[in-house]
C-alpha positions in Angstrom: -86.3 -85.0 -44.5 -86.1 -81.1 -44.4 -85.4 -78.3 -47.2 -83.1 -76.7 -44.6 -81.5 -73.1 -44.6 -79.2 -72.6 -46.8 -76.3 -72.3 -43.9 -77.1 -73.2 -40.5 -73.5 -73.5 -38.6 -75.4 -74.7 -35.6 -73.8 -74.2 -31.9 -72.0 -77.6 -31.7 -71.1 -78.4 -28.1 -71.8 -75.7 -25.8 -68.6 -73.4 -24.8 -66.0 -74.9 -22.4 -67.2 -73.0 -19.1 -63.8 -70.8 -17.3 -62.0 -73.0 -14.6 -63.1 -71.8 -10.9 -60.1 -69.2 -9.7 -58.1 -70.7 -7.1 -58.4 -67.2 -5.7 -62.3 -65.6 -6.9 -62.3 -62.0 -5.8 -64.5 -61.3 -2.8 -67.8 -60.2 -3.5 -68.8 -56.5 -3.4 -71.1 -55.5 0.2 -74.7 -55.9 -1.3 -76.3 -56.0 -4.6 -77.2 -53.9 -7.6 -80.6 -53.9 -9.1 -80.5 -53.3 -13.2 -83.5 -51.5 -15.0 -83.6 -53.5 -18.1 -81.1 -56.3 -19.1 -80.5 -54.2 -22.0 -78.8 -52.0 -19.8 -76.0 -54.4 -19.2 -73.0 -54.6 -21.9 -73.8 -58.0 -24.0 -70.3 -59.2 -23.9 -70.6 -58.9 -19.7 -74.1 -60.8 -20.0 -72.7 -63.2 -22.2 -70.0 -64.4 -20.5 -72.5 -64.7 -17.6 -74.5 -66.7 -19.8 -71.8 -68.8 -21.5 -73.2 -72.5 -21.7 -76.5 -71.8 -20.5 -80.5 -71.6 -21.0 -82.1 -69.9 -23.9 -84.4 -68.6 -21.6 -81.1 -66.7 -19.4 -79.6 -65.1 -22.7 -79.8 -61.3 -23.2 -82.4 -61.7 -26.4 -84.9 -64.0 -24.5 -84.8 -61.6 -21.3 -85.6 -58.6 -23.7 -88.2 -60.4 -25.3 -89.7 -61.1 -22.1 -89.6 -57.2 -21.1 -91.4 -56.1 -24.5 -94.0 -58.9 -24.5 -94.7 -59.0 -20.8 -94.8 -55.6 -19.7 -94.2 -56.4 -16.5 -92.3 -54.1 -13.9 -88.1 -55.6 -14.9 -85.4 -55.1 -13.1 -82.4 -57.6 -12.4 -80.9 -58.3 -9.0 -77.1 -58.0 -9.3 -74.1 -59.1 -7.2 -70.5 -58.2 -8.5 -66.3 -58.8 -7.6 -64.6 -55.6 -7.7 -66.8 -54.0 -10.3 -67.6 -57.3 -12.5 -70.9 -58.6 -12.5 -70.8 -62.7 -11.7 -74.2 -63.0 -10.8 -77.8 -62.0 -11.8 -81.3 -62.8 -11.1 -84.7 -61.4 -13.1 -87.4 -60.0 -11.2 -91.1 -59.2 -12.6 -93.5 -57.2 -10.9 -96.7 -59.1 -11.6 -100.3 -57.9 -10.9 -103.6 -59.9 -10.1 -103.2 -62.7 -12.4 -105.8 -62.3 -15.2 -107.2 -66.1 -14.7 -106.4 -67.3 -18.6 -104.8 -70.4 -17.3 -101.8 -68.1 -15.6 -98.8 -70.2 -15.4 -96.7 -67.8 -13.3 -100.1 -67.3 -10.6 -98.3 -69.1 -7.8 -101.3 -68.3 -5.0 -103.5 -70.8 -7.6 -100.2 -73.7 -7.7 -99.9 -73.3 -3.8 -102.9 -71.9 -2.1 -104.2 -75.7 -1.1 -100.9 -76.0 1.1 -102.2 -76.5 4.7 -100.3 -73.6 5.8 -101.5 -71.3 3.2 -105.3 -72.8 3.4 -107.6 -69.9 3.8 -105.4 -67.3 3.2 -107.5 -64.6 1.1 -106.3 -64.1 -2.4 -106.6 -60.5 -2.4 -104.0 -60.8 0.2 -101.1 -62.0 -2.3 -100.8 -59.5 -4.8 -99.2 -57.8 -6.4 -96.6 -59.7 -6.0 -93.1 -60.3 -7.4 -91.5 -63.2 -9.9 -88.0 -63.8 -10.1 -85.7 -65.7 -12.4 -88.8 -66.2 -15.1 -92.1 -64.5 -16.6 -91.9 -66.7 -19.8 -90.4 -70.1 -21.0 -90.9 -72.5 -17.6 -87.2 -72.4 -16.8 -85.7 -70.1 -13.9 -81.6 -71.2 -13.8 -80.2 -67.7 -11.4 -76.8 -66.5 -13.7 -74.1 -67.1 -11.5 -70.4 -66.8 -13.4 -68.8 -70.5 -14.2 -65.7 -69.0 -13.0 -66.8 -68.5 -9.6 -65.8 -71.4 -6.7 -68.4 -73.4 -4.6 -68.2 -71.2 -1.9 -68.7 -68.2 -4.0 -71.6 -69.3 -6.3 -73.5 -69.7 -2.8 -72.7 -66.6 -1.4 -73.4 -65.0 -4.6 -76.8 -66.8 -4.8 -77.5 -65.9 -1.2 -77.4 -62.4 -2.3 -79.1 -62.5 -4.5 -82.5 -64.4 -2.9 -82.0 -61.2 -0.2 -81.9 -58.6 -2.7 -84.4 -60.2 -4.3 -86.2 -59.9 -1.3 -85.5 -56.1 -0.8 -87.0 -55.6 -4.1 -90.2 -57.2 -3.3 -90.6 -55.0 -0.4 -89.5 -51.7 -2.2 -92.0 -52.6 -5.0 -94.7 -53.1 -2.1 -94.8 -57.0 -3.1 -97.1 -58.7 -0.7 -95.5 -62.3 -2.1 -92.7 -63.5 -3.9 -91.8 -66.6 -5.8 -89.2 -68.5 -7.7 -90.8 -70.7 -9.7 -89.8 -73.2 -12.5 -86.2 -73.9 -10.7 -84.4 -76.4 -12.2 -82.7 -79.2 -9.6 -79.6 -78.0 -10.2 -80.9 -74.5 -9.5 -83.0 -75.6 -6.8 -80.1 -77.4 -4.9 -77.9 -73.9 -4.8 -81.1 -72.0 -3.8 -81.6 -74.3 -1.1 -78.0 -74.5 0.1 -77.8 -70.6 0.2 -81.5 -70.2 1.6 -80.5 -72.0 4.3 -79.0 -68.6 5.8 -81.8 -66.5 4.6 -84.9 -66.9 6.6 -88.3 -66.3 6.1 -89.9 -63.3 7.9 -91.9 -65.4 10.4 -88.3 -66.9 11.4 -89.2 -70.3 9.4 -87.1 -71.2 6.0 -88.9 -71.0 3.3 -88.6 -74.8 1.8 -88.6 -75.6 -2.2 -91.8 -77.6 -3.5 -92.4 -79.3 -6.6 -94.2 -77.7 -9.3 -98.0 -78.9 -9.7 -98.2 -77.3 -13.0 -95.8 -79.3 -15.2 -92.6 -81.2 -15.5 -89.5 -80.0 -18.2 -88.3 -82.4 -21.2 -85.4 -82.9 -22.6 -84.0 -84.9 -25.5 -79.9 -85.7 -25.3 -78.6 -85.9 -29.0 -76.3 -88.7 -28.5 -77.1 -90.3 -31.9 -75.2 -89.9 -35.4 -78.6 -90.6 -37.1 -82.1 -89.9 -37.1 -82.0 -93.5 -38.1 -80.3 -94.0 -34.4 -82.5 -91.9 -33.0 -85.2 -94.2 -33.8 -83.8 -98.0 -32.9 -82.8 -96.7 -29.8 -87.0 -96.2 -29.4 -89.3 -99.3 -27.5 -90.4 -101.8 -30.6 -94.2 -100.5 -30.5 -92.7 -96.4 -30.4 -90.5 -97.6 -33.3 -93.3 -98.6 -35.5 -95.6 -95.7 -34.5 -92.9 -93.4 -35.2 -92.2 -94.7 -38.8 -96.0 -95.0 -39.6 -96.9 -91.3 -38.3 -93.9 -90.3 -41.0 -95.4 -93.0 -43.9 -98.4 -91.1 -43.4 -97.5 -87.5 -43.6 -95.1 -88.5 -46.5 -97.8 -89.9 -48.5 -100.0 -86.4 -47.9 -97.3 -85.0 -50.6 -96.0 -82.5 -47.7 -93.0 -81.4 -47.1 -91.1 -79.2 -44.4 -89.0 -76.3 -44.9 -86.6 -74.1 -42.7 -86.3 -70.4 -42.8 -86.1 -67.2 -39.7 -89.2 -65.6 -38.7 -88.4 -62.6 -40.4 -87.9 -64.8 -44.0 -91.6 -66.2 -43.3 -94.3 -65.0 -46.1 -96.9 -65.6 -44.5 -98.6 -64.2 -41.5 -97.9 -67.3 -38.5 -100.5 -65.3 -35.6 -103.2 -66.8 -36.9 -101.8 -71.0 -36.6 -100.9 -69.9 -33.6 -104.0 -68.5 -32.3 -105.7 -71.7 -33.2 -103.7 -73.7 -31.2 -104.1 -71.0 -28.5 -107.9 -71.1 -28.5 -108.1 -75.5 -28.8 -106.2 -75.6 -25.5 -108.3 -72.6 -23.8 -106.9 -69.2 -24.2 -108.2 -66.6 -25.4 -106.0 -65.6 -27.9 -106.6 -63.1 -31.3 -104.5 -63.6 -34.6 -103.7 -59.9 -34.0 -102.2 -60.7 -30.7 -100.4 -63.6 -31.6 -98.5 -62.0 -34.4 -97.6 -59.5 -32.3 -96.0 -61.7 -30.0 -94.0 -63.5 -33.2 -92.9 -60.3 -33.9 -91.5 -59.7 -30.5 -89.6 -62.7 -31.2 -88.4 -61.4 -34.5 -87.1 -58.1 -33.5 -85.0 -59.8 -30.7 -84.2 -63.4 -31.9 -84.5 -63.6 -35.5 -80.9 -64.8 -36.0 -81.4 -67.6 -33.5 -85.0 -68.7 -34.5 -85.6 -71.4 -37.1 -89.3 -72.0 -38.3 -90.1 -75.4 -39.5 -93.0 -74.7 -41.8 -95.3 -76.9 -43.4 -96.5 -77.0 -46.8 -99.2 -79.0 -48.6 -98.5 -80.2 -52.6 -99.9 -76.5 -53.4 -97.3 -75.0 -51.6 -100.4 -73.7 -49.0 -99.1 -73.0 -45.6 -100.7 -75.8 -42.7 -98.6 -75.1 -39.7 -95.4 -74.3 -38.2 -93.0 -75.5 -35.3 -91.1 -72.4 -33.9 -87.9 -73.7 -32.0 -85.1 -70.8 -31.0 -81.1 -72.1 -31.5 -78.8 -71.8 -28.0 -76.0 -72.3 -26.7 -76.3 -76.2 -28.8 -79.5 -76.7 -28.2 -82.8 -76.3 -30.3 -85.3 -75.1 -27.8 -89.1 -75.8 -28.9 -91.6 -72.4 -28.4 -94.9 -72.7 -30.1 -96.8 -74.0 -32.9 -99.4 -73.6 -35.0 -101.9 -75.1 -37.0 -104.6 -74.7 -39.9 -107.1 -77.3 -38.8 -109.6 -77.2 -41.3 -106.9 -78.8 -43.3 -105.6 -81.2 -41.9 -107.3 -84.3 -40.6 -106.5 -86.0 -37.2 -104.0 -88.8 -38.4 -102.0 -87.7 -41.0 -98.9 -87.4 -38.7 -98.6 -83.4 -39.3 -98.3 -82.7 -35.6 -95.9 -85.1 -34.6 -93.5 -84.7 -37.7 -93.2 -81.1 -37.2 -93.1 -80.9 -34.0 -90.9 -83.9 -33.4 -89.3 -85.4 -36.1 -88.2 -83.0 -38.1 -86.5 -80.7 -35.9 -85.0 -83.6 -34.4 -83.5 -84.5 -37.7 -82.7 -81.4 -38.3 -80.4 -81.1 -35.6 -78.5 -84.6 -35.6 -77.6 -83.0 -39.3 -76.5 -79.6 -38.3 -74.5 -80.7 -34.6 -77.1 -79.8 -32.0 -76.2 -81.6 -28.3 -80.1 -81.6 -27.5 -83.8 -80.7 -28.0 -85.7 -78.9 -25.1 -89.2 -79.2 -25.6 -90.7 -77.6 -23.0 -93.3 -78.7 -20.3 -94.1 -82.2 -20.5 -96.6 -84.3 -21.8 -96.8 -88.7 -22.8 -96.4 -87.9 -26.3 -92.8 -86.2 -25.9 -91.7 -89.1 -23.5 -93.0 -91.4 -25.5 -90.4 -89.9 -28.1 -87.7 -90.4 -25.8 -87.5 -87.1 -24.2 -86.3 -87.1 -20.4 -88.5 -86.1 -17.7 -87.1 -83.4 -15.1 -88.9 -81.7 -11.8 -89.1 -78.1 -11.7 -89.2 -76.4 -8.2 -90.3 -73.5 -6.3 -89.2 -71.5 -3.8 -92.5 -69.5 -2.4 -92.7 -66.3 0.5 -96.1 -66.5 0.9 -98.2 -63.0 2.3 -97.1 -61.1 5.6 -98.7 -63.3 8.6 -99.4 -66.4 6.7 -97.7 -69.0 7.5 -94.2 -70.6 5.8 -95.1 -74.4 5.4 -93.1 -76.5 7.7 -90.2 -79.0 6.5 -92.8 -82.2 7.0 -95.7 -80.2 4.9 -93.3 -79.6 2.1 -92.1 -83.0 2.2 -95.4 -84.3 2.3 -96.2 -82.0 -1.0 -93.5 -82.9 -2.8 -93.7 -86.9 -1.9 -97.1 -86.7 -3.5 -96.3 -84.4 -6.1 -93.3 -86.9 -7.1 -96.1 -90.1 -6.6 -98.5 -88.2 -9.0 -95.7 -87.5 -12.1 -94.3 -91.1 -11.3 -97.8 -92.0 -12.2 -98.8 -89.7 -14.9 -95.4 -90.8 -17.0 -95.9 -94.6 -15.8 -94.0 -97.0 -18.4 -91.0 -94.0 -18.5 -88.8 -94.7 -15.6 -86.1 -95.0 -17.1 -86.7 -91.3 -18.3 -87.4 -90.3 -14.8 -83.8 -90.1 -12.9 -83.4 -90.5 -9.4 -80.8 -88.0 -9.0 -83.1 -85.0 -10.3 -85.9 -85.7 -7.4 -84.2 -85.1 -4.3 -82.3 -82.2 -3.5 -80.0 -83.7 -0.7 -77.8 -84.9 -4.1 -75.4 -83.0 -5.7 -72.6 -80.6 -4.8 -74.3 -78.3 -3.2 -75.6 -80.2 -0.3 
């Protein structure tokens, strides 16, 4: 389907994680706070990192300090000297209202216990595990036992904490956990109170859900048969149609691209409401390049004049493609000559069954990547709202996420089967 790189090794199955030691070192008294993640040696983030998130790796997290600008520092916790577990924290200012993901006051304001509460009251306020890419995951070594990995996370949500105050934080959050994340933090929050004396609970995101494609098929061919009867046929006629445009789709690293991408994206920027510039978007794509050029892969395509319509940026991890942005020339292209959902979709999808890949993350969720088969998973929060508000009680949050769980059940109707069980309810899982 693709004119691919010339060599793409891929990642293949993601490392074998260490074995837990029978005897983990104890933990050193307190934590460490790092000024940039550069500062740590990148075989010692690495192995920290070993089988984990794109957006947890050493390139992403530098990315995120040059683009960002936030205040960075990392939260650390080491065993006689050696670092086993880290945690990102961003100072962030007032949000600047351009459809802020990471404003957490506008997600969780409407909470009874936080109705009323005066906005000027939350910040600045303090992020941790994530300022870009939806996902927060805290690095906690795979060697590490089960008693150690809560420990270490417990230290690290107080010197988290610590940090906030230091930085004269007013709030802090957590936000975009995954369950598995969300579980530990939960288990190891249970011993860290909030500063009214109530826990702190973790709530379901209102903003968006995560998706995720398993690769568990030899073909793209596969891929598709394993799709509903009516998917199967849209599928084939959205790739029928963009075949008979006389496009094709090539592969190459943002630094290879000719052309200028800021622009595409800066389109697609401004259709769904931000105010983005082509200046500022290429600068962004070139924060990417100077940091993750060797893992990015641009799926560009081209019309029969070889003109440049649009790109799908997707970054390589770990055995996974992980989807970032695209962009689009829409004066020309028309709305139903499959463009979008070929390169956004299909041909990265092909693209990895051919070169080994275990999955596909695409990102925040929407009916058009379920109805390509991608799995539907919660993302949680863990929020310290201002000093003298107060922490919403175990029935509030349960009430919030019931009816945050209700509204995504709803919103992705006819994908149940995409929306396991398991991945709603933190009492599951080893860390209960």
């Amino acid at each position: 389907m693709t004119d691919h790189l010339r060599t793409d090794p891929g990642r293949g199955p993601a490392p074998p994680a260490p074995t837990p030691s029978a005897a983990a070192p104890a933990l050193d008294p307190g934590t460490g706070v790092l000024p940039s993640v550069e500062a740590c040696d990148a075989a010692e983030w690495a192995r920290l990192g070993r089988g984990r998130s794109l957006y947890v790796s050493r390139p992403y997290l530098a990315y995120a300090e040059r683009c960002h600008q936030d205040g960075a520092a990392y939260v650390t916790c080491r065993a006689q000297g050696r670092l086993v577990a880290a945690l990102p924290a961003y100072e962030c200012a007032w949000p600047d209202g351009e459809l802020d993901a990471y404003d957490y006051q506008d997600q969780y304001g409407g909470l009874p216990a936080l109705a009323g509460v005066d906005r000027a009251l939350w910040y600045p306020g303090m992020l941790g595990g994530t300022r870009s890419g939806y996902v927060t995951d805290p690095l906690l070594d795979p060697a590490l036992d089960e008693r150690g990995r809560r420990e270490a996370t417990r230290r690290l949500l107080r010197g988290f904490r610590e940090r906030a105050a230091d930085r004269g934080a007013r709030s802090a959050a957590l936000l975009y956990l995954t369950s598995d994340a969300a579980r530990i933090v939960s288990a190891s929050s249970a011993r860290e109170e909030a500063r009214d004396g109530e826990r702190a609970p973790l709530l379901l995101s209102p903003f968006g859900v995560d998706t995720w494609l398993p690769v568990d098929f030899a073909t793209f061919e596969d891929y598709v048969r394993q799709l509903s009867s009516k998917r199967r046929h849209a599928v084939r006629r959205e790739i029928a149609a963009f075949r008979a445009q006389g496009r094709r789709v090539e592969v190459t690293r943002l630094g290879d691209c000719p052309e200028a991408l800021g622009p595409l994206l800066a389109n697609v920027q401004r259709k769904y409401g931000h105010r983005s510039t082509a200046a500022r978007m290429t600068d962004l794509l070139d924060q990417y390049a100077r940091v993750l050029d060797d893992e990015s892969r641009v799926f560009l395509c081209r019309g029969p004049d070889g003109g440049l319509l649009g790109y799908a940026l997707y970054f390589a991890w770990e055995g996974v493609l992980y989807a970032r942005n695209v962009g689009f020339d829409y004066e020309r292209l028309s709305g139903d000559d499959g463009t979008y959902f070929n390169l956004l979709f299909y041909e990265p999808i092909a693209y990895a069954v051919e070169h080994g890949y275990r999955a596909v993350h695409f990102g925040m969720g929407s009916r058009a990547k379920a109805a390509r088969g991608a799995l539907i998973r919660p993302l949680w929060s863990l929020l310290l709202p201002p000093e003298g508000a107060r922490v919403p009680s175990p029935g509030e949050a349960g009430a919030w996420n019931a009816a945050w769980r209700d509204r995504w059940a709803q919103e992705y109707r006819g994908f149940g089967a995409q929306l396991p069980d398991a991945e709603w309810d933190l009492t599951e899982g080893p860390w209960t």
